[in-house]
C-alpha positions in Angstrom: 56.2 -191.1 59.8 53.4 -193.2 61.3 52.8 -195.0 57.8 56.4 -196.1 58.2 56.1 -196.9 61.5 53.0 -199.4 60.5 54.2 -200.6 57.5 57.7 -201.9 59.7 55.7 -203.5 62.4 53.6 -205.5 59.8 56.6 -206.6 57.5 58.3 -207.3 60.9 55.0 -209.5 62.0 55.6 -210.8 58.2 59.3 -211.9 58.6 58.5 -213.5 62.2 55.7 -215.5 60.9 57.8 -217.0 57.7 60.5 -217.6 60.2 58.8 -219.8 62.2 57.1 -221.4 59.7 60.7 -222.7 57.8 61.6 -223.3 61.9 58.6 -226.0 62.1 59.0 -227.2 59.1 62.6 -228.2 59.2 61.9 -229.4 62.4 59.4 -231.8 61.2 62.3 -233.0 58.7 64.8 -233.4 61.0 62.1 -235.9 63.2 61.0 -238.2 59.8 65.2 -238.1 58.8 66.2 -239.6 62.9 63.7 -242.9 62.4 66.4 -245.3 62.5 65.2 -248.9 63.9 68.1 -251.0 65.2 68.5 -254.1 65.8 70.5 -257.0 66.7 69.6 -261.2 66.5 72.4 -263.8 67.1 74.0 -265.1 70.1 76.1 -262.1 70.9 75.4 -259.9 68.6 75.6 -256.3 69.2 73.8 -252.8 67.3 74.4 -249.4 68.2 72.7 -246.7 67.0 75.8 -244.1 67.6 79.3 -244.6 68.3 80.9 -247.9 70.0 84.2 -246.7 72.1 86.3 -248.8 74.8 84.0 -251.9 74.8 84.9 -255.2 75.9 82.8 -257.8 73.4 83.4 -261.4 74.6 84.1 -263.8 77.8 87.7 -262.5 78.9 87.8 -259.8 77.0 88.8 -256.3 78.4 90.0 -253.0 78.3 92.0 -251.7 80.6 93.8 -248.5 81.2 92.6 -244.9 79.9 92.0 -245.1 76.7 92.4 -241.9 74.9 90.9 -241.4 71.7 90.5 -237.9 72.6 87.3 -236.4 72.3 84.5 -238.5 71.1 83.7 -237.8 67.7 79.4 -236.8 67.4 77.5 -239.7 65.8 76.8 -238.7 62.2 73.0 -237.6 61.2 71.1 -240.7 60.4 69.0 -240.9 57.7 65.8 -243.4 57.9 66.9 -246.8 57.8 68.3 -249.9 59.8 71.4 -250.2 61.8 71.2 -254.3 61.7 73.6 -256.8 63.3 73.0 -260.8 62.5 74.7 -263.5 63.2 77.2 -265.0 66.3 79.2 -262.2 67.6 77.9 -259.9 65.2 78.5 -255.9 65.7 76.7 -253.1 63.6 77.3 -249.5 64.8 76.3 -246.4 63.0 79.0 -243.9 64.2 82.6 -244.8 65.1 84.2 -247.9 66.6 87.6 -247.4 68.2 89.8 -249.0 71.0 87.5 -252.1 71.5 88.1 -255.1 72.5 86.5 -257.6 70.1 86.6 -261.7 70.8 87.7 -264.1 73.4 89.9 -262.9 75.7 91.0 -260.0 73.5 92.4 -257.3 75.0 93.1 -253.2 74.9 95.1 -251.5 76.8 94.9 -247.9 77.1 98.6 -245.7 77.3 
């Protein structure tokens, strides 16, 4: 009975140790996989690493009411790379874009 009791405790030690290991190492992973860079050049332009909801891009422009879009959606998992945005009024955005108001005096109104 005390053999088994030993022999538990050490594959239990075993199991705890891999564990962790696969825990570190996907955590490491997960850290190289979120190096996004973003960035925006142009008079006006915008980038946005996650999601772009109930903006107002431009002179006049607005939005105006509640917008309900329901709950926002998460921003996806980003894999290395650039979110880039050139140009004049120039938007990039690496989640969703809803109920924004994009140009001159544009306009959204919420129900």
């Amino acid at each position: 009975m005390e053999a088994a009791d030993r022999a538990a405790s050490v594959i239990g030690a075993i199991v705890g140790l891999a564990g962790l290991i696969v825990s570190i190492y996907f955590s490491l992973r997960q850290a190289r996989t979120n190096d996004v860079t973003v960035r925006a050049s142009g008079r006006g332009a915008t980038a946005v690493r996650g999601n772009v909801v109930s903006n107002a891009f431009g002179s006049r422009s607005r939005v105006s009411g509640a917008i309900n879009n329901g709950a926002p959606a998460p921003s996806p998992p980003f894999a290395a790379g650039e979110i880039q945005a050139q140009g004049e009024g120039a938007l990039a955005a690496g989640g969703d874009v809803a109920g924004n108001a994009f140009g001159e005096g544009s306009e959204v109104e919420g129900r």
